[in-house]
C-alpha positions as CSV (number, residue, x, y, z in Angstrom):
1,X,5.7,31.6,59.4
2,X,9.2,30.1,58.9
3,X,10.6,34.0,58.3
4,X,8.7,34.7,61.8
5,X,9.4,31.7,63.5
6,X,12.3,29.9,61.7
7,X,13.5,26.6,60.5
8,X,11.6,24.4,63.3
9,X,9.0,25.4,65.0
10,X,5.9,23.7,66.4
11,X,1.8,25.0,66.9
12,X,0.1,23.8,69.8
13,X,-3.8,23.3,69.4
14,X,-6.6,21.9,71.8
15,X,-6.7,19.1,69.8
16,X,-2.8,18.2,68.7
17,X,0.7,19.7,67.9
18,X,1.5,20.6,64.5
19,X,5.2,20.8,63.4
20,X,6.6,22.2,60.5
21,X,10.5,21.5,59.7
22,X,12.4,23.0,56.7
23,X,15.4,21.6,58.1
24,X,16.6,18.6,56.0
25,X,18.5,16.7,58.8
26,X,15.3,17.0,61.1
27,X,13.4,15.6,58.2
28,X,15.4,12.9,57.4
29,X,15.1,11.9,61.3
30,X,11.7,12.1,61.4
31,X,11.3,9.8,58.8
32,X,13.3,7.3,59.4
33,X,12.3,7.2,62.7
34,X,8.6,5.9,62.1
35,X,8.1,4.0,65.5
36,X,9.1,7.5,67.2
37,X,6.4,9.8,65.3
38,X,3.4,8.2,64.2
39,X,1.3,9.7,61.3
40,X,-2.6,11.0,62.8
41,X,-4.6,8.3,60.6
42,X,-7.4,9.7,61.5
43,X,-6.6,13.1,58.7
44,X,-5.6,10.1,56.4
45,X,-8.8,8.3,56.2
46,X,-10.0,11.1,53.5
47,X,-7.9,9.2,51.1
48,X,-8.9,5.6,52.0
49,X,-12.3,6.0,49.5
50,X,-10.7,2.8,47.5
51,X,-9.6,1.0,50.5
52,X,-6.2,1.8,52.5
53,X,-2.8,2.6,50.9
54,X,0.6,3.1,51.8
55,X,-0.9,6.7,53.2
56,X,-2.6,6.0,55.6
57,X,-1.6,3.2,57.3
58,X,1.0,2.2,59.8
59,X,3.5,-0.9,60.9
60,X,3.1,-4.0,59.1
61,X,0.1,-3.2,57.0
62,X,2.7,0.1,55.9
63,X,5.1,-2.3,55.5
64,X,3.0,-4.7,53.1
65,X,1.7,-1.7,51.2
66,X,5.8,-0.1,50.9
67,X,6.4,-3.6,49.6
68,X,4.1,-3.5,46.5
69,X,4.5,0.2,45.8
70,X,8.3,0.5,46.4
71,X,9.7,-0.6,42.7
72,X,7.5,2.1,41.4
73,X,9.9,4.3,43.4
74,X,13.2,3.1,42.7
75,X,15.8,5.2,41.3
76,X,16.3,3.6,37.7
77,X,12.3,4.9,37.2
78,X,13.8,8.4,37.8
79,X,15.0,8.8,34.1
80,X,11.3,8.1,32.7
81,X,9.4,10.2,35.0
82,X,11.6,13.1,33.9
83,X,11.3,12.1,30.3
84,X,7.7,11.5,30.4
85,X,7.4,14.7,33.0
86,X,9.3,16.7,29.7
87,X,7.1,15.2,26.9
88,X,4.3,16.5,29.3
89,X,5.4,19.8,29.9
90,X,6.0,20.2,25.9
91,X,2.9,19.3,25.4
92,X,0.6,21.3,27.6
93,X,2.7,24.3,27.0
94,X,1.7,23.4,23.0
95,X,-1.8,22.9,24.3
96,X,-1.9,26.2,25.8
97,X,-0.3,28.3,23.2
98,X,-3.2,27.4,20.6
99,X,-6.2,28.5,22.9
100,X,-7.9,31.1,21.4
101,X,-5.6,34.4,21.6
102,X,-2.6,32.6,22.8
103,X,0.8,32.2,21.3
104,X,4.2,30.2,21.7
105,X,5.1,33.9,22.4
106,X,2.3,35.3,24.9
107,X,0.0,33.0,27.0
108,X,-3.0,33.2,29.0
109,X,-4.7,30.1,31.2
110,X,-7.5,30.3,33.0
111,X,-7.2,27.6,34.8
112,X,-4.1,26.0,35.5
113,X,-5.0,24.0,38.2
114,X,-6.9,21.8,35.9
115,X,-4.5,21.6,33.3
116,X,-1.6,20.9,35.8
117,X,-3.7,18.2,37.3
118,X,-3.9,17.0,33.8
119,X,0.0,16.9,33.5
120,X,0.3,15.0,36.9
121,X,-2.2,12.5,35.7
122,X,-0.3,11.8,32.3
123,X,2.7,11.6,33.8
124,X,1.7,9.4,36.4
125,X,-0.2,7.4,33.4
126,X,3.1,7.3,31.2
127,X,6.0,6.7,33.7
128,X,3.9,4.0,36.0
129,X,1.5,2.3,33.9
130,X,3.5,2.5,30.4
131,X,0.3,4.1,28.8
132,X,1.4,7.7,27.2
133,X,-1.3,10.1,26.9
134,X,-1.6,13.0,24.6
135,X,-2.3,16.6,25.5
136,X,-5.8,17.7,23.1
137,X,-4.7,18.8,19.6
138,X,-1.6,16.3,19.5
139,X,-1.5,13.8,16.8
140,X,-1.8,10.1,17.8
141,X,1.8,9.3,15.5
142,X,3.6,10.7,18.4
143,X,2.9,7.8,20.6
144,X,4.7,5.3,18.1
145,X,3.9,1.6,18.8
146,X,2.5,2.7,22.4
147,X,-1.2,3.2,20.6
148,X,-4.0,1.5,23.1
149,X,-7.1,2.1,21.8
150,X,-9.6,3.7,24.4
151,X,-6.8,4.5,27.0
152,X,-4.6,7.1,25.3
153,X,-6.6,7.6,22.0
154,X,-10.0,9.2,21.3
155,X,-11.5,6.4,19.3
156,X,-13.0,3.4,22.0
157,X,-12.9,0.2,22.6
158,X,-16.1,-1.7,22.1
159,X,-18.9,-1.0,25.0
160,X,-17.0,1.6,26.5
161,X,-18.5,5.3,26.3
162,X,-15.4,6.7,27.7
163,X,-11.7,7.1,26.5
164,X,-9.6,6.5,30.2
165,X,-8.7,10.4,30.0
166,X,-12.1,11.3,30.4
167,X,-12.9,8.8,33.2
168,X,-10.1,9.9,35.0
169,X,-11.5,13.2,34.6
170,X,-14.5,12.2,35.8
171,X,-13.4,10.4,38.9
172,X,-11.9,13.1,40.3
173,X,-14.3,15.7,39.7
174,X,-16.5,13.8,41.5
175,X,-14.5,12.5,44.4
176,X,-14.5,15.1,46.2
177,X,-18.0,14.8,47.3
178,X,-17.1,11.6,48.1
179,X,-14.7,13.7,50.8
180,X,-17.3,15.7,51.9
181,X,-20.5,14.1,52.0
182,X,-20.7,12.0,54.4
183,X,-20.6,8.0,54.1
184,X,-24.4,7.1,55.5
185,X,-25.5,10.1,52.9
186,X,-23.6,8.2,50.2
187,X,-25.1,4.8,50.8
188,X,-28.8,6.2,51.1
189,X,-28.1,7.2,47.0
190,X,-26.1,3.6,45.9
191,X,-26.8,3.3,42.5
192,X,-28.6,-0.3,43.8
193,X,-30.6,1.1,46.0
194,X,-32.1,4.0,43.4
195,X,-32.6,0.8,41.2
196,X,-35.0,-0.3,43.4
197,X,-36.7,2.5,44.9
198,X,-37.7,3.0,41.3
């Protein structure tokens, strides 16, 4: 589209106008300019299934959210995302070159999505929360004094029957029926409401 159309162009539907910018000064406008161009909330409500976020809100409940999140994003945190991002890398790349027929030299993945999710989710772990999480196969000495039993290693914490990889894993296989079935449909199968129906 940008080859046919170029750097700014806009698509007009029955329902609202869609424009796609490449153009990093028009971006940089756009964004700053938040009172000018408000988000559509309503495409943003898909990710409110925990409550709202920075996402998908606007004015001073934004502003509240930006508040609390903004540290998280400051530039001194740049150095240990890419760190943590590296370590990562390193160790799916490891992770993939000992599935079966699969070197250092010569790899095939079936699914990268999954395992690229994977990354996201222990880099986000490692470089916001300060819990480093290891790729399958790694040994546990790599994490050093950073060892949290239950959250980034395989043996559990008392009462718990998942290690905080594997909920994570969990969650968001299943959240996306929680995007597509709809929220009456949801509540008709509460977990306290099958308690008592049987």
């Amino acid at each position: 589209m940008r080859e046919q159309l170029g750097e700014i162009y806009i698509i007009a539907t029955p329902w609202s106008l869609y424009l796609n910018s490449s153009d990093a000064d028009a971006n940089m406008q756009l964004l700053t300019r938040t009172q000018g161009f408000a988000k559509p909330l309503e495409f943003y409500a898909l990710v409110d299934i925990f409550g709202s976020s920075i996402v998908s809100t606007e004015g001073d409940t934004w502003k509240r959210h930006r508040k609390i999140v903004a540290p998280a994003f400051a530039e001194r945190n740049n150095l240990l995302v890419w760190q943590e991002s590296l370590r990562q890398a390193s160790g799916m790349l490891n992770f993939w070159s000992n599935l079966k027929g699969n070197t250092k030299a010569k790899m095939t993945v079936d699914d990268v999505g999954h395992d690229t999710a994977h990354l996201a989710l222990n880099v986000l772990s490692g470089a916001a929360f300060g819990v480093s999480q290891l790729w399958q196969g790694e040994n546990e000495s790599l994490l050093g004094d950073n060892i949290i039993p239950g959250f980034n290693t395989t043996k559990l914490i008392k009462g718990h029957t998942y290690t905080f990889q594997a909920a994570l894993q969990e969650l968001i296989s299943g959240v996306v029926w929680l995007i597509l079935i709809p929220e009456w449909l949801l509540s008709m199968y509460s977990p306290s409401r099958l308690a008592i129906d049987s």
